[in-house]
C-alpha positions in Angstrom: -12.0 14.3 -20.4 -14.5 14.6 -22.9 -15.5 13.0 -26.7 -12.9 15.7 -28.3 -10.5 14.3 -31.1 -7.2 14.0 -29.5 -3.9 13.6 -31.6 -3.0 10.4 -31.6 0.6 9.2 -30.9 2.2 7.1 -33.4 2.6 3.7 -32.4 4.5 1.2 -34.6 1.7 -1.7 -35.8 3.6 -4.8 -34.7 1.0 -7.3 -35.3 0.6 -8.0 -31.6 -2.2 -9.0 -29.6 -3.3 -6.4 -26.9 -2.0 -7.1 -23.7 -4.4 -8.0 -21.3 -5.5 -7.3 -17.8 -7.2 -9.5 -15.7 -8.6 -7.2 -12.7 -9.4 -9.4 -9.2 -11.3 -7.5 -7.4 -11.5 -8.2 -3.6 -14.2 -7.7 -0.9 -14.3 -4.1 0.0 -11.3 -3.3 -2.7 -10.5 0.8 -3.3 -12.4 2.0 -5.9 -9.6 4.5 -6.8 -6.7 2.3 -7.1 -8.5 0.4 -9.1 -9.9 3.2 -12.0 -6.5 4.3 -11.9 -5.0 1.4 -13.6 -8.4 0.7 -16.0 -8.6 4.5 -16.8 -4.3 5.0 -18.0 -4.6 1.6 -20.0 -7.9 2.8 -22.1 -6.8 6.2 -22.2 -3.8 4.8 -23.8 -5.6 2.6 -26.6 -7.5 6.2 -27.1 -4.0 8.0 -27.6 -3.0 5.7 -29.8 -5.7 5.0 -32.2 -5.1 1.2 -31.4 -6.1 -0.8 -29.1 -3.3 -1.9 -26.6 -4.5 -3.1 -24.1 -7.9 -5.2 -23.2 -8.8 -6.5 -19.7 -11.2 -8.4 -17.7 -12.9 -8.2 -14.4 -13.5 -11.0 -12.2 -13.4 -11.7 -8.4 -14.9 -14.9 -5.9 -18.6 -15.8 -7.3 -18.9 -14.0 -11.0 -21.1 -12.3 -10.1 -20.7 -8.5 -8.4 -17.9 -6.9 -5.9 -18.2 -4.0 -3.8 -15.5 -1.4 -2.9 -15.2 0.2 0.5 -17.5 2.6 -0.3 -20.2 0.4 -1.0 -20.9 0.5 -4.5 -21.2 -2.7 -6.4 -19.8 -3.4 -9.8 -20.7 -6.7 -11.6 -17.7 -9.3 -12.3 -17.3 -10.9 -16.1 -16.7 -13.9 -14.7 -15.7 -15.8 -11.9 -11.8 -17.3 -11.1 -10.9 -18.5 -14.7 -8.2 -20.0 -16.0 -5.8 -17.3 -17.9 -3.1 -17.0 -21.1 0.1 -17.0 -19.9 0.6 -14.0 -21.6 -1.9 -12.1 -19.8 -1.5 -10.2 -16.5 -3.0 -10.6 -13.2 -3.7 -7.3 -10.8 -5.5 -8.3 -7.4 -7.4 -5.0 -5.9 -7.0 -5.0 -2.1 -8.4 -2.5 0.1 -10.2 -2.5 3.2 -9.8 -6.1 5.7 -7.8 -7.2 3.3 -6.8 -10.3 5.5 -10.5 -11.7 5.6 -11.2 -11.4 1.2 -8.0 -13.1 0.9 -10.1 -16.4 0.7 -8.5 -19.8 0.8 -10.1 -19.8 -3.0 -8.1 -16.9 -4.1 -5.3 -18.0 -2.8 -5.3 -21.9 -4.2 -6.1 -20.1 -7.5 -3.2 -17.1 -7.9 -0.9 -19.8 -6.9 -1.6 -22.3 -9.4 -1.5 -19.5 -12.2 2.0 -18.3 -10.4 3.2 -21.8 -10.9 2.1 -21.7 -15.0 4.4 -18.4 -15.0 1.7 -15.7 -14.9 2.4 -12.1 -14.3 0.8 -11.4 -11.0 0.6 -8.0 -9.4 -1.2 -6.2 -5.9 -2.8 -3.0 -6.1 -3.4 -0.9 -2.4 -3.1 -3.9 0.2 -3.4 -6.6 -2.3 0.6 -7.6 -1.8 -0.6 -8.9 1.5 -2.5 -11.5 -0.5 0.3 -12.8 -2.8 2.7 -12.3 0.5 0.0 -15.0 2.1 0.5 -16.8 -1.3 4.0 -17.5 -1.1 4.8 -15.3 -4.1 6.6 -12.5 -2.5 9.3 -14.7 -0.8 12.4 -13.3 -1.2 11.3 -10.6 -3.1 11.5 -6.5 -2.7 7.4 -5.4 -2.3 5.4 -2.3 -1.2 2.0 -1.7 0.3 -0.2 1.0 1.9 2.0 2.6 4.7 -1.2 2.0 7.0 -0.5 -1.5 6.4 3.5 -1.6 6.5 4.1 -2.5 10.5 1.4 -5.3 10.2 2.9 -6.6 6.6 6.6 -6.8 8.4 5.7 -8.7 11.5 4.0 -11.3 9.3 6.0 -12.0 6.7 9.5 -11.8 7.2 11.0 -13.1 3.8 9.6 -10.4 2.2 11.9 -7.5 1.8 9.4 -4.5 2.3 10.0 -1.0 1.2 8.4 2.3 1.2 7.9 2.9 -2.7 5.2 3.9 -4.4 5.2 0.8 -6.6 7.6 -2.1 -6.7 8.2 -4.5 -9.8 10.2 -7.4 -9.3 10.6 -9.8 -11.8 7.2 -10.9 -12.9 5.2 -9.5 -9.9 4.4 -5.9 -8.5 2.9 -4.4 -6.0 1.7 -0.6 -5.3 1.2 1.5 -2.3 -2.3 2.4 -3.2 -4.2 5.8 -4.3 -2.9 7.5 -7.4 0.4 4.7 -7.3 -1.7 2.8 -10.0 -1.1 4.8 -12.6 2.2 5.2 -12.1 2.3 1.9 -12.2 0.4 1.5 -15.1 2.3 4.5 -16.9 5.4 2.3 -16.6 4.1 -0.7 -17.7 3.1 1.7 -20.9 5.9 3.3 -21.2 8.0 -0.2 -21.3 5.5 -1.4 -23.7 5.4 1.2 -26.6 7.5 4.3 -25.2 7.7 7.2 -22.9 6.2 9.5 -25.7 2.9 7.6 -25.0 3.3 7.4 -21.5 3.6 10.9 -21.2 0.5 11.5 -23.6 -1.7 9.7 -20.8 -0.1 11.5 -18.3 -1.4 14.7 -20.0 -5.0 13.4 -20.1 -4.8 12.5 -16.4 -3.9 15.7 -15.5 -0.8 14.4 -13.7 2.1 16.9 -13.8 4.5 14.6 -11.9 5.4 10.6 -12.6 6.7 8.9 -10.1 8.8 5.9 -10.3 9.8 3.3 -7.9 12.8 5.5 -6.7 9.5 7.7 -5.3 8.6 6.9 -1.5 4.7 7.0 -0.6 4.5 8.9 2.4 5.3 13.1 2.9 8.4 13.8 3.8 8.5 13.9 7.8 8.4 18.2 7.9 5.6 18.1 5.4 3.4 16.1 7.5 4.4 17.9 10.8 4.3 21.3 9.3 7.7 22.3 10.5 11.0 22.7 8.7 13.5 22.2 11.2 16.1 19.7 10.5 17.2 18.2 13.6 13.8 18.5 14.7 13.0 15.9 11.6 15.9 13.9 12.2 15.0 13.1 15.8 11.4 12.0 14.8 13.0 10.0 11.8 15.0 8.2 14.3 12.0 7.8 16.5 10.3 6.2 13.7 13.1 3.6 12.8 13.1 2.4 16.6 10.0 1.4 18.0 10.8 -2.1 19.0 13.5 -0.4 21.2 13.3 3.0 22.1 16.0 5.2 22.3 16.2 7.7 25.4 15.8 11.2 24.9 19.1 12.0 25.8 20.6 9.8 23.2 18.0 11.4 20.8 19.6 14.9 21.6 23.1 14.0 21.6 23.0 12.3 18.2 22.4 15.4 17.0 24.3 17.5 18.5 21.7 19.1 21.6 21.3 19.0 25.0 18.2 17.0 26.5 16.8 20.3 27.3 17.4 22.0 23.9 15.4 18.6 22.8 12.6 19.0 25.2 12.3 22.8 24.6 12.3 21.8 20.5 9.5 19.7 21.4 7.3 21.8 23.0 8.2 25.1 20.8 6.8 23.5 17.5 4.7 20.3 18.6 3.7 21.4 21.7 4.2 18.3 24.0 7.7 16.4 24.9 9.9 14.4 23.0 8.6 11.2 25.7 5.2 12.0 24.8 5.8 12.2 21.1 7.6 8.6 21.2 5.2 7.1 23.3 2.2 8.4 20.5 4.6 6.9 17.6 4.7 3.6 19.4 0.8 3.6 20.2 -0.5 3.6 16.7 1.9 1.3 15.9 0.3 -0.8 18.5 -2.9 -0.2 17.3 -2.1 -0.5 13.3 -1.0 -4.1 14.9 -4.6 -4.8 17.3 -6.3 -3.7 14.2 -4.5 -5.7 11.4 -2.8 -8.5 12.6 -3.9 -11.4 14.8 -0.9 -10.9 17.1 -1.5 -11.5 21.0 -1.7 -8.5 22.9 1.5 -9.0 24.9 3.3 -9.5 21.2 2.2 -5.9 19.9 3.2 -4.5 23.3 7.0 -6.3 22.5 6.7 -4.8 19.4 6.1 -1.6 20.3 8.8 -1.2 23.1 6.7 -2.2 25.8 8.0 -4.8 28.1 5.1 -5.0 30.3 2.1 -5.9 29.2 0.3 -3.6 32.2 2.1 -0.8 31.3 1.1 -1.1 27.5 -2.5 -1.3 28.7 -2.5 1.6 31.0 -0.6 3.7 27.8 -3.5 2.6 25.5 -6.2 3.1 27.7 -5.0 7.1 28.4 -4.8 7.3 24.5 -7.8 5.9 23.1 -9.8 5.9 26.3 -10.3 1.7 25.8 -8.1 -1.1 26.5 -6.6 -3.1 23.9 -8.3 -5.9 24.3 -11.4 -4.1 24.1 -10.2 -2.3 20.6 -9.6 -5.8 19.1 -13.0 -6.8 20.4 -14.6 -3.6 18.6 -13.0 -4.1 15.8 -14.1 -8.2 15.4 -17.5 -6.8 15.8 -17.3 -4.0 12.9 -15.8 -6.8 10.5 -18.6 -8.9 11.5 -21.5 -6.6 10.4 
C-alpha cells in the first residue's frame, strides 16, 4: 500500500473520542497477529479521513518486547492503569505459559474487575483463561494449543473459530484471525461499508466471521476427497481419550474392516491402526510440550492405559522417550 489518495468512506462525525487499543505484548508474541490488528485499525482512520481509532503499546518493563522471531520493538510504557472505555488485546505466541507472569496476570484482572474490554490474540486466551476471565465463557485459540488449553481449563467452553467474542472479551485463533477480528470490531463501530474498504486495502478477498473454523477442512489437509475416508479420520479425531476399534470405525460407515484397511493404505499409505496411533501421539506430544501434565496423565489422555506401552509408542515415533522430550524441551525454554 503506498502514499496514493484513496477515496475516503463517509463516516458520520459523531463527536466521539477514538476508540483505543491498548496492545500487551508478551515474551516471544507473533509478530503477524499482532500487525494484523494495528494495520486494519490505521488503515481504517486512513479510509475514513478521521481518526477512529488510537492505541498504545506496552508489555512487563516499558521498555522493549521481542516476537518469536527475534526482533525487538520498544513498549510506550509499562503496565498502566487504563479508561474504562479503552480496549485491552494481549499478544501471545510462542511459551505462552512462561510470559504469562504473575505481574500480568494481578494486572488484567484488576482492570477486568473495573469493567475493561479485554481480549487474546494467537495463544494469549490461555493467559486470561489463567486469569479467571474466561470462566464460563465460549473462547478460541491456536489449534496447536487446543488439546493443552482443554485439559487445563475446563470451565472454559473452547471452540474451533477463528475468533470468539463474548460479552466484553475475545479471543482469536492466531495468523490472519486478527483482522477479522478487527474488521468486525470496525464494522460494529461505523459499518460494513468501511469494513469492507479495509478489507480491500488488505488484499483480503474473503471475511471470515466467528461461524468460520480455523483449521482446513480434514480432505484439504490430507489431500484426498473421499467422504467416508474423512469421516473416519473425523471420528478418529473426536476420540482420542478412548479409541474406537477399527471395526467399529468401518461399520459406522457402512464398510467392512477390510474395505477400511484397504482405504487406508490406497490413499494414506499405512493402516487405519497406524493412522490412530499417529493422531494420538502428537496429541501426546502437543501435551509433553505445553502442559505440565505427568507423563502417565498424557498417556490417559491419549488412550493409553499403560504407561510402558505409551513410552515404547513414542519412542518408535520420535526416536526419544517422553520423558526425554519434556527434558529437551525445559532446556530450549531455558536458553
Amino acid at each position: 500500500m503506498g502514499d496514493t489518495v484513496v477515496q475516503t468512506i463517509d463516516i458520520e462525525d459523531t463527536g466521539d473520542k477514538p476508540r483505543r487499543f491498548v496492545f500487551v505484548l508478551l515474551n516471544q508474541f507473533t509478530m503477524l497477529c499482532f500487525a494484523c490488528a494495528v494495520e486494519s485499525l490505521r488503515i481504517a482512520n486512513r479510509m475514513s479521513g478521521k481518526q477512529l481509532y488510537a492505541w498504545s503499546i506496552v508489555g512487563e518493563g516499558g521498555e522493549t518486547a521481542y516476537c518469536s522471531a527475534g526482533t525487538a520493538f520498544r513498549l510506550d510504557s509499562d503496565f498502566l492503569e487504563v479508561n474504562r472505555d479503552d480496549t485491552i488485546v494481549l499478544c501471545g505466541g510462542i511459551d505462552v505459559a512462561n510470559a504469562t507472569t504473575k505481574r500480568l496476570l494481578n494486572w488484567v484482572r484488576r482492570e477486568a474487575r473495573r469493567g475493561v474490554g479485554m481480549g487474546g490474540l494467537c495463544t494469549a486466551g490461555y493467559s486470561l483463561a489463567r486469569a479467571g476471565l474466561l470462566d464460563g465463557k465460549r473462547a478460541t485459540i491456536h489449534w496447536e494449543n487446543q488439546d493443552s488449553f482443554v485439559e487445563e481449563f475446563e470451565d472454559v467452553t473452547l471452540t474451533k473459530s477463528v475468533f470468539v467474542v463474548d460479552g466484553n472479551t475475545f479471543t482469536t485463533a492466531g495468523g490472519t484471525a486478527s483482522i477479522d477480528l478487527m474488521l468486525k470490531f470496525i464494522a460494529d463501530d461505523h459499518g460494513e461499508q468501511l469494513a469492507s474498504a479495509v478489507a480491500d486495502q488488505l488484499i483480503y478477498t474473503t471475511i471470515r466471521t466467528d461461524q468460520d473454523t480455523q483449521r482446513l477442512s480434514v480432505p484439504t489437509r490430507i489431500g484426498v476427497r473421499h467422504p467416508k475416508l474423512s469421516a473416519v479420520i473425523q471420528m478418529m479425531e473426536a476420540n482420542i481419550e478412548e479409541p474406537i476399534s477399527p471395526s467399529i470405525l468401518a461399520k459406522d460407515v457402512g464398510m467392512s474392516t477390510r474395505q477400511l484397511e484397504r482405504l487406508f493404505r490406497r490413499y494414506l499409505n499405512r493402516s487405519p491402526k497406524r493412522y490412530y496411533m499417529e493422531l494420538r501421539l502428537q496429541k501426546a506430544r502437543n501435551l509433553l510440550m505445553q502442559t505440565d501434565m505427568s507423563v502417565i496423565n498424557v498417556a490417559l489422555a491419549c488412550g493409553f492405559a499403560s504407561p510402558s506401552h505409551f513410552s515404547k509408542c513414542y519412542r518408535a515415533q520420535y526416536s526419544t522417550t517422553p520423558y526425554r522430550e519434556r527434558g529437551a524441551q525445559a532446556a530450549r525454554l531455558s536458553i
